[in-house]
N, C-alpha and C positions, 0 to 999 in steps of 0.2 A: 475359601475365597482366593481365585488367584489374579495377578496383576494382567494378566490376559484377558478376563470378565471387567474389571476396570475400562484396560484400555478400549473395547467394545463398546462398554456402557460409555464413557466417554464420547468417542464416535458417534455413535448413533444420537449421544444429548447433542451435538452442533453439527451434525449433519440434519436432522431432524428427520432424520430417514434413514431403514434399514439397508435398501439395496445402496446406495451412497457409502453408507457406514462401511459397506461389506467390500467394496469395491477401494475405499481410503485401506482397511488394513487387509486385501488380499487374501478375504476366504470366503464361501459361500455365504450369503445372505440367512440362509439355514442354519449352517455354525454361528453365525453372529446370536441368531435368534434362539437358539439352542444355548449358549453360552449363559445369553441374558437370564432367561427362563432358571437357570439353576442357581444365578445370583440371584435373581428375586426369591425362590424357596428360600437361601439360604439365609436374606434377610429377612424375610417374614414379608415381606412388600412388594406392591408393586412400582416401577420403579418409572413405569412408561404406559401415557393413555392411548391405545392402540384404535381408540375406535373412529378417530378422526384420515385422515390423507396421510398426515403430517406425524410422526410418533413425537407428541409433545411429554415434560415430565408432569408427574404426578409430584404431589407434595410432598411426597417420601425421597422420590427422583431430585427434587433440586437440596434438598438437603444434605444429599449426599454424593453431589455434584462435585464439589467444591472442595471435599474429602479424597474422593477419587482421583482427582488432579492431582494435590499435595501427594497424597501417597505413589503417584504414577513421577511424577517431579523427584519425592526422594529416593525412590530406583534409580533413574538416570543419572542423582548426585553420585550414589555410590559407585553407578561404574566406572564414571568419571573421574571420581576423586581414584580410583583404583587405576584408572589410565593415566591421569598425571603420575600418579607413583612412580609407575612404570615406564615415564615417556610414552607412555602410547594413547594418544586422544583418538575417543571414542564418541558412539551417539546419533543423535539425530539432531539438524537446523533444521529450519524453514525459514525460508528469506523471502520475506516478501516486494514486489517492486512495483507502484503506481500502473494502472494500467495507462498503453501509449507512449510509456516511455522506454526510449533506447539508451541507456547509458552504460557504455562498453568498456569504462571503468570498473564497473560493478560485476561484469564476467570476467573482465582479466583476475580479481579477485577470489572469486568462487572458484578459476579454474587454477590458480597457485595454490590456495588452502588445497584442492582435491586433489592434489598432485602429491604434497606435503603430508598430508592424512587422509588416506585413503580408507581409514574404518570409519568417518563420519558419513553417516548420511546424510546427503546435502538437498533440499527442496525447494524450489522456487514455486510461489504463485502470485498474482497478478488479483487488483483487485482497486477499487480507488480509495484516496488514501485517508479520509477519515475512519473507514473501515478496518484497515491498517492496523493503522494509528489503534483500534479499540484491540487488534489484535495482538499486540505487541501487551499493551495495557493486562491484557488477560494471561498471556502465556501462551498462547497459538500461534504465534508469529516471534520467532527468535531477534529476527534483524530487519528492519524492512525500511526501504529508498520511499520515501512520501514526500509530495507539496504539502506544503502548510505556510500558514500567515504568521505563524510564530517560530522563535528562534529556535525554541526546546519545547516542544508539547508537555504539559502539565505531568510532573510524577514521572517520566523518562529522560535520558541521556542522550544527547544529539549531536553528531557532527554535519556542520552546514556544508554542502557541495553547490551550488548554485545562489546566488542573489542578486534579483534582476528587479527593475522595474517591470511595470506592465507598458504594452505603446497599442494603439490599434493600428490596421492595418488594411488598409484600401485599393482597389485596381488604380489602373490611370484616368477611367474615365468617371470616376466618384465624384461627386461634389466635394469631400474633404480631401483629393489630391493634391492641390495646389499648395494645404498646408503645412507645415513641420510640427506644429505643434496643435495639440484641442485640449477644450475644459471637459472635466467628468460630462456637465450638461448639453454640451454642445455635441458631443457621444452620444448621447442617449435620444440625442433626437431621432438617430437613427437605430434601424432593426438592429440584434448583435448576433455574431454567432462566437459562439465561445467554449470552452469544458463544462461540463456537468458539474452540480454541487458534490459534494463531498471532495473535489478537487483544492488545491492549494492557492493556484491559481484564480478559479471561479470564487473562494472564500475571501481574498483579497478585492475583486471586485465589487462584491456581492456588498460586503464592508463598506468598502467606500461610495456608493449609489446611499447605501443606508444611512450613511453620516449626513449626507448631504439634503436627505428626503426624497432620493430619486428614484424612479422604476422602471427603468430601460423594458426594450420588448425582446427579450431573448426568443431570435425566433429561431432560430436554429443550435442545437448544441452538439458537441462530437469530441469520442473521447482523445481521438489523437489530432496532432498539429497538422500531419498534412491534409487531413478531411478538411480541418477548418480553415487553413486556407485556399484548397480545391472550393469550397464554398465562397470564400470571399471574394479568389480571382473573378468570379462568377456573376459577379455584381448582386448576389445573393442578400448579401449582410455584411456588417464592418468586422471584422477580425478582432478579438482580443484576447492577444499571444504576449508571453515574454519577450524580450530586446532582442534575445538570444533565437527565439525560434521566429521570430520575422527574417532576420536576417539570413534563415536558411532560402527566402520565397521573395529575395533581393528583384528577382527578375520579373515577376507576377504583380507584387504587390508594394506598398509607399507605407514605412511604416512611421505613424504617429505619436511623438513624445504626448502622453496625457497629463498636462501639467500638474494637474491638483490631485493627483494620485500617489504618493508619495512611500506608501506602505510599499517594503517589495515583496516578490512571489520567492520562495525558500524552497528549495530541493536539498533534502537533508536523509542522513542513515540515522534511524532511529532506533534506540534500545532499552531494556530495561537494565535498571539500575545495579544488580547483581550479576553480571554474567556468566556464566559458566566455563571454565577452561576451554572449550573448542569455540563458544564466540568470542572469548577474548582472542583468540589464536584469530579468527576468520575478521577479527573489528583490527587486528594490525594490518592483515592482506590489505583492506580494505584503505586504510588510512594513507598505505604509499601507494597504491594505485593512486590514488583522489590527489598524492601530493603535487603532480605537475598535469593534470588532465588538457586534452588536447583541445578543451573546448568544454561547454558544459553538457554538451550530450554524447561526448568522446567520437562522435560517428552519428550523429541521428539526432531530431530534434529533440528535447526532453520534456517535461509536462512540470513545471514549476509548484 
């Protein structure tokens, strides 16, 4: 058994797909499947039910799921603790970042570390952030920029970058223009356009509609800020953005204090609780960038 059939099998268990799998670790779909095939001889099992689209696992397969992690996990400790020895930090992150959002704090950071340690391999993907959130939770996701309604997600370690109210946000010729302030219900009278669930943002609203018994008509949703409010200058739908990303669409749009909304929308670096020498190295880049940021999307609106 070597840790190269591991990392395969791995692969292909959360890609749920060989050409995927083959395409993440850069060898033919053949090699991947070739690989597999003499891990399973060598465990007696099969490890993967091939007859569907999707290579789902077989009950031999998730047993030994979770195994294959840990052992793939303490490879990378030892080379690492071998690169601390040495001064020289090694490895692989993956950084995940909310999709939609621009926050150029979070590249000045990646590109200091990569300057600094040039043997880490550094990955960014893009995804929304409850998803995230379960990625980081698992071990798939080293560091990742997420919205969320909470200060520190359950079982992780969190630095907050953003803490805003929600406000909506209307053309000039809306019927709630003339106001500066609206109640949850008095919102909801109208259509919304807003982010999609699994957002930090959308979870904040979603929250408080529910407290209150209420069921807005979300008729339009979009994962980035300027869609939603290209939609709402439009007379489309009300807007409901952070304080911070209305105020990018001063000229389009009148944005709305929600008064009885009180919960705010959190843009935070999320981690897990033990890190490893190169993301503690990458969670310090990261903490003096954030320390004077120019705004909360550094350059671009953000997705709370």
């Amino acid at each position: 058994m070597e840790l190269r059939q591991l990392e395969y099998f791995v692969a292909v268990a959360e890609e749920r797909n060989f050409t995927r799998a083959a395409e993440r670790v850069h060898i033919s779909q053949s090699g991947v499947s070739a690989q597999i095939r003499q891990l399973e001889r060598e465990l007696g099992a099969e490890l993967f039910d091939r007859s569907a689209r999707a290579a789902t696992l077989t009950v031999a397969g998730k047993a030994a799921l979770e195994h294959a992690r840990a052992a793939l996990a303490a490879a990378e400790a030892v080379s690492q603790a071998v690169g601390e020895v040495t001064d020289l930090i090694r490895g692989r992150i993956t950084v995940g970042m909310v999709i939609g959002c621009t926050v150029t704090p979070l590249f000045d950071a990646l590109a200091a570390f990569h300057r600094a340690h040039p043997g880490v391999e550094v990955s960014l993907l893009e995804d929304n952030s409850d998803r995230l959130v379960e990625g980081v939770r698992a071990g798939t996701v080293d560091l990742a920029l997420v919205g969320t309604a909470t200060a520190t997600p359950e079982g992780l370690e969190a630095l907050t970058i953003v803490k805003e109210r929600l406000v909506a946000a209307v053309p000039a010729a809306h019927p709630l223009a003339g106001r500066r302030r609206v109640t949850l219900r008095e919102l909801s009278a109208h259509p919304i356009v807003c982010m999609p669930p699994g957002t930090g943002l959308r979870t904040v609203f979603d929250q408080a509609c529910a407290a209150q018994g209420l069921q807005p008509v979300i008729a339009l949703q979009a994962s980035a800020a300027d869609a939603i409010a290209d939609l709402a200058a439009r007379g489309l739908a009300v807007a409901v953005l952070s304080d911070s990303m209305a105020g990018h669409y001063r000229d389009r749009l009148t944005a709305l204090t929600v008064d009885d909304v009180e919960t705010p929308a959190l843009l935070a670096l999320i981690w897990r609780s033990t890190p490893g020498p190169a993301l503690r190295e990458l969670l310090g880049y990261g903490r003096r960038a954030f320390a004077v940021p120019p705004g909360p999307a550094g350059g671009g609106p953000a997705e709370p």
